[in-house]
N, C-alpha and C positions, 0 to 999 in steps of 0.2 A: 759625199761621205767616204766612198774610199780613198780617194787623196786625202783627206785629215787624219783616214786611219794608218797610211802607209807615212807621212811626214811624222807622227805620231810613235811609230816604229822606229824609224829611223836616224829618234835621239838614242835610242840603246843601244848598246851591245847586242847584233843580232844577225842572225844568217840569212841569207836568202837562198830558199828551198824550194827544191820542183819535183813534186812528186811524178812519176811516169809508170803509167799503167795503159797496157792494151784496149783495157772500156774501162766507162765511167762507173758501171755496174760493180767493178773492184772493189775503186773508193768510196763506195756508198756502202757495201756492204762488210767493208772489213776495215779504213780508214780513217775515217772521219774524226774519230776520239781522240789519233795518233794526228789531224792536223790541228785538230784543236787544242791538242797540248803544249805543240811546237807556238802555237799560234800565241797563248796564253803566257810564254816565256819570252816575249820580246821577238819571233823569228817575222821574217814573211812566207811564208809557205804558199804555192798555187798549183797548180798542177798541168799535168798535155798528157789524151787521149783522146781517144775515141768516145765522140758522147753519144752510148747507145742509148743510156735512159739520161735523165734531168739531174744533174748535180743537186746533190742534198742543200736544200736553200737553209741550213744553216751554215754554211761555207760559204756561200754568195754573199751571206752579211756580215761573217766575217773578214772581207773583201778581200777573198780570193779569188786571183783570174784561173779562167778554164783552157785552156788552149785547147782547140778542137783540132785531134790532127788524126789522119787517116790512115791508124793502123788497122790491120787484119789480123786477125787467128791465123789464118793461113801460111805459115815458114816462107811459102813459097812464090805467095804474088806480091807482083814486084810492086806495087803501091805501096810495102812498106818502107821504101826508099825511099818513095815521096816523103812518107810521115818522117824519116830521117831529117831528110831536108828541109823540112820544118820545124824539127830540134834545132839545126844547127842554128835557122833566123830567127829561132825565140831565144835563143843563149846568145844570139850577139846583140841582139836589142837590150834584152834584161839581165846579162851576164853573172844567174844566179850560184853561188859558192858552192851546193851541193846539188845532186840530183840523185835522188832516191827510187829506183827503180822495182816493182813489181810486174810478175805474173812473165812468162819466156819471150814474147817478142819484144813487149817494151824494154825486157829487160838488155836484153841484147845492143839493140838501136840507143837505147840511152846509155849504157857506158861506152859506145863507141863515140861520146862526143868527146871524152877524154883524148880521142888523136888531136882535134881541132884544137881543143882548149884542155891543156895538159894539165892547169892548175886547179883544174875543177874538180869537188871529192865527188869520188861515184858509191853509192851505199846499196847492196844487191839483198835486198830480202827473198830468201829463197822457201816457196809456198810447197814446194817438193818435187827433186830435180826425177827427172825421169828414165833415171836410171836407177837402180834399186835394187836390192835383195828381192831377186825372185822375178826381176822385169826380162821381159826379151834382148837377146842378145841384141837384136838390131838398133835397140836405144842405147846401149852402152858404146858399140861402135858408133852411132851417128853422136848422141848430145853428149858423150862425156870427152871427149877431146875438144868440141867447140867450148863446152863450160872450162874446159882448163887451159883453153887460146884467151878467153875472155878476162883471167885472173890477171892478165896484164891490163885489163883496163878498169879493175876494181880495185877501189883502197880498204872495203872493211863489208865480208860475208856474213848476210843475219842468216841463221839456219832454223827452225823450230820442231823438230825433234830430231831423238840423238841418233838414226841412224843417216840424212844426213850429213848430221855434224862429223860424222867422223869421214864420210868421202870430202864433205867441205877442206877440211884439217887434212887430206892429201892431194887438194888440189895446189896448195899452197897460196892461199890469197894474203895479203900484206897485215889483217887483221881479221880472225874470226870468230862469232860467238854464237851462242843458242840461247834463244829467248824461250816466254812461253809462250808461243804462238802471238797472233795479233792483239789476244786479253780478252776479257767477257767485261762489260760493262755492270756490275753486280744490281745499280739500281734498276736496271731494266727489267733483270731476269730474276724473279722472286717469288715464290708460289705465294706471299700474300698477297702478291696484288693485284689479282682476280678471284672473282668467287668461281671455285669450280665446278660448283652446280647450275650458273648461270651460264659457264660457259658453254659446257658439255648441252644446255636446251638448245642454242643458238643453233648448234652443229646434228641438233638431231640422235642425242647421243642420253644413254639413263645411266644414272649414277652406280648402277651396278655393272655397268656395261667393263670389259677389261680393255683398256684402249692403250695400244703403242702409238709411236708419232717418229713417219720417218724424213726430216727434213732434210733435200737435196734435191739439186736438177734432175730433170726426167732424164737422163740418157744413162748411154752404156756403161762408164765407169762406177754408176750408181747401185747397179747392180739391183733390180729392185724386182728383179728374177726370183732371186731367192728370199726373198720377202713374202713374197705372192706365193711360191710351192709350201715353202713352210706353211702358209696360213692354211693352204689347201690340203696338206697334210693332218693339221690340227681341225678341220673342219670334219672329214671324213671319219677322227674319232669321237666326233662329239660335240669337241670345243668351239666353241665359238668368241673369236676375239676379234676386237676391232682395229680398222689400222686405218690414221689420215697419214695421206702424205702430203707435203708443202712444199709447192717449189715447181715451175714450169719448167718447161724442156722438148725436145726435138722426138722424143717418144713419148711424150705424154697421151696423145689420143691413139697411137699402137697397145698402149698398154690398157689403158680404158678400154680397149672393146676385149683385151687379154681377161682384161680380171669380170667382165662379162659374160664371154664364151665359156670361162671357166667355175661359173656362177657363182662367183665371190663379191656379186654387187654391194649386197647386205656387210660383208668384210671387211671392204677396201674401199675407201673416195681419197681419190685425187681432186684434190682443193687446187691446184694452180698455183702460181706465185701469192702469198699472201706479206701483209706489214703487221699482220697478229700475232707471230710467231712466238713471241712470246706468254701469250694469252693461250694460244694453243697444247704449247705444254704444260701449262697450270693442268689444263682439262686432263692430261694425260697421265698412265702409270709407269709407263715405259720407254725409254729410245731406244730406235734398230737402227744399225747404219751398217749394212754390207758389201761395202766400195771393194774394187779390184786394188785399188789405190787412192791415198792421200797424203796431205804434207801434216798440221796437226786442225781436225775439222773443230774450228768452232763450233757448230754448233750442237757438237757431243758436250762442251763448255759449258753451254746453254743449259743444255737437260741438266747438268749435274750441278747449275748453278740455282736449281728450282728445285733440287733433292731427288732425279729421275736415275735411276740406273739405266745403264745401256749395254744392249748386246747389239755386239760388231766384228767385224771378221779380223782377225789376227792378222793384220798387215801394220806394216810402217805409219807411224802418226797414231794410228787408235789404239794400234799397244802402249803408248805415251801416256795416253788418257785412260783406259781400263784394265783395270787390274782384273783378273782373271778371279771370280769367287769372290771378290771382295765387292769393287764400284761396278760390277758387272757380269759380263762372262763376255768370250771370245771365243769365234767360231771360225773354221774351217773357210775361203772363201770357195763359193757353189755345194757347200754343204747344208743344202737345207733339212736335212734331216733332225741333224746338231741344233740347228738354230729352232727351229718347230720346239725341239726335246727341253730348248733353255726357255723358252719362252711359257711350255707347261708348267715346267719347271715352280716359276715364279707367280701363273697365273694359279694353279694352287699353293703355294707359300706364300700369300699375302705380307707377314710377318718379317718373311728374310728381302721381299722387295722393300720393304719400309727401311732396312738396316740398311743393304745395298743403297737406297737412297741418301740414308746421311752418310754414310762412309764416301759416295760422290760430291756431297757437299763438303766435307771436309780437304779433301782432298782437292778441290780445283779453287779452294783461297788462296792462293799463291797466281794464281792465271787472271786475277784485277786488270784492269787494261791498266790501271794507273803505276802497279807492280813492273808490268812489260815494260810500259814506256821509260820508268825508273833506268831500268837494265840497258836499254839504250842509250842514254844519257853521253855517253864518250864516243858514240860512234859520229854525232852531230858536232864535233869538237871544230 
C-alpha cells in the first residue's frame, strides 16, 4: 500500500518534505493537520524524531515513514550528534527538497544539514525563541547569537506571534512571516458537541458547580502555583470554584499532595494527560493559563474556539490571543491575588462570561488550521 501510494505521488508536481522535531509527542499534538494538508496537495511528507509516544496512525496510513532518531531535550549530550548523523543518512538515501524543522534541538541539527546538502530549503517554525521581553539575560547572551549564526542555514522563519516576529525580522533570515499559530481545528472544538451535563456526571462535577480548566504540562513554566494560591485565596472567602487540570508532567504528584496539604482536594483534580480535551471544555466555564512563557498556546485556541474566555498572564503569545476585558482578562505573572480578583470577578458575572465567550469565538476564526496552512502556502514553494 505505500509503494502504490508513493508511485501514485510521484505522477505530480510534488515536494518531498521531512518534518523534524525533537519527539513525536510535537507532531501528534500540533502537526498532524499541517501533514495532512501537504499530504492531500500531491507532496510526500514523513518525518525524524524521537518517538516518545506512537505516531498518530493516521499518518501511518497516509504512508508516511517515521524515522526514529535519537534526539534529546538536553542542548548538551552528545547523542544528539548521533541524531545529526542520522539526518545526514536519511537525506542521502531519500534526498528529500525541504526539511521543516520544529521545537530547539531539532530545530538546530536539521538546518545544519544545509552545510552537507546546500540545495535543500530549511523552513524554521519558531514555537517561541527564548529570549524575550522580560527573559534573563543569560538567554539572550546564550540563544540569541546562536539563532542569528543559524540564519545562514535557514531559507524562510515562521514566527507565531508578533513579538517574535519583530526579533525574527532582526535577525535577518532570507524570508520571514507570522502565522496564526499551528490553527485550532474548528470541527473538533465545538461546545455542541457534547452535552455538558453528561460531561460534567462523568467527572463528578454538578451543573451548578463554577468549573475552570487548565490545560498544560505539569511543570515549572506552567505555573500552576498561582492557580492553586488564587483558588486558595477564593476559597478562605467563601468561594468555591472548581479547577481540572489536563495534561501530565514532572510535578504532577508534587503538586497533588500540594493542593492536599493545602486542602483544596474538593478544588482542584489533576486528571493526567487526557485525548478528551476537548470534551473537557465543553464541561467547562472558564480557561486559566499562567505560564512564565509561551510562543502562541493552542490551546487558549481551544477554549475560545468552544466560547470559553480565559484569564492568563500578560506575557508574549497569550497577549496575542486575549484581549484584556474583552476575550478575557490578563494577569500579572505570580499575581495571584489579580487573578483569584478576575476569576470572582466572572464567577459572579455569569452574563459578562457569556459575552467574554463570544467575543473569544469571534475573534479566533481567523486561527482555522486550514486559514494557517493557507498563509504558508509560498514558504513550501
Amino acid at each position: 500500500m505505500l509503494a502504490c501510494f508513493r508511485v501514485n505521488a510521484g505522477k505530480r508536481k510534488m515536494k518531498k518534505i521531512l518534518y523534524i522535531t525533537t519527539v513525536s509527542d510535537t507532531i501528534n499534538s500540533f502537526l498532524v493537520p499541517h501533514i495532512e494538508k501537504l499530504i492531500s496537495e500531491g507532496n510526500i511528507v514523513d518525518c525524524a524524531c524521537f518517538i516518545d509516544e506512537e505516531i498518530d496512525p493516521k499518518l501511518r496510513s497516509l504512508g508516511v515513514l517515521v524515522h526514529n532518531v535519537p534526539f534529546t531535550r538536553n542542548p548538551l549530550n552528545p547523542i544528539n550528534f548521533k541524531a545529526y548523523k542520522e539526518l545526514i543518512k536519511i537525506q542521502q538515501e531519500l534526498y528529500y527538497d525541504i526539511v521543516h524543522v520544529h521545537t530547539p534541538i531539532a530545530a538546530i541539527y536539521g538546518r545544519l544539514l544545509k552545510i552537507k546538502f546546500p540545495r535543500i530549503r530549511t523552513i524554521y517554525t519558531v514555537h517561541g525563541f527564548h529570549f524575550y521581553k522580560g527573559a534573563p539575560l543569560v538567554n539572550w547572551g546564550l540563544y540569541y547569537p546562536i539563532e542569528k549564526f543559524m540564519t545562514n542555514y535557514t531559507d524562510a522563519m515562521i514566527t507565531i506571534n508578533s513579538e517574535d516576529y519583530k526579533i525574527a525580522k532582526k535577525l535577518r533570515c532570507k524570508e520571514t512571516l507570522i502565522v496564526n499559530g499551528v490553527g485550532v481545528n474548528f470541527a473538533s472544538y465545538n461546545k455542541e458537541l457534547f452535552d455538558r451535563s453528561h460531561v460534567r456526571k462523568k467527572l463528578d462535577l454538578h451543573n451548578n458547580d463554577f468549573v475552570l480548566i487548565m490545560i498544560a504540562e505539569v511543570n515549572k513554566n506552567k505555573n500552576h502555583q498561582q492557580m492553586i494560591k488564587a483558588v486558595e485565596i477564593l476559597k478562605n472567602k467563601g468561594i468555591e470554584v472548581k479547577v481540572i487540570c489536563a495534561g501530565g508532567g514532572p510535578l504532577l504528584n508534587v503538586l497533588k499532595q500540594e493542593v492536599k496539604a493545602r486542602k483544596l482536594a474538593n478544588n482542584i483534580v489533576f486528571l493526567g494527560s487526557r485525548t478528551d480535551v476537548n470534551q473537557l471544555i465543553v464541561a467547562s466555564d472558564l480557561g486559566i493559563l499562567v505560564s512564565f512563557r509561551e510562543g502562541l498556546p493552542r490551546n487558549i485556541m481551544e477554549l475560545m474556539a468552544c466560547q470559553k474566555p480565559v484569564i492568563g498572564t500578560n506575557i508574549r503569545g497569550i497577549r496575542d490571543l486575549v484581549e484584556d476585558g474583552v476575550t478575557g482578562y490578563l494577569v500579572g505573572v505570580g499575581d495571584e491575588k489579580a487573578t483569584a480578583a478576575k476569576i470572582e470577578e466572572l464567577y459572579h458575572q455569569r452574563e459578562r462570561l457569556e459575552q467574554m465567550g463570544a467575543n473569544a469565538y469571534e475573534f479566533i476564526q481567523k486561527f482555522d488550521v486550514d486559514s494557517v496552512m493557507k498563509s504558508m502556502e509560498r514558504v513550501y514553494r
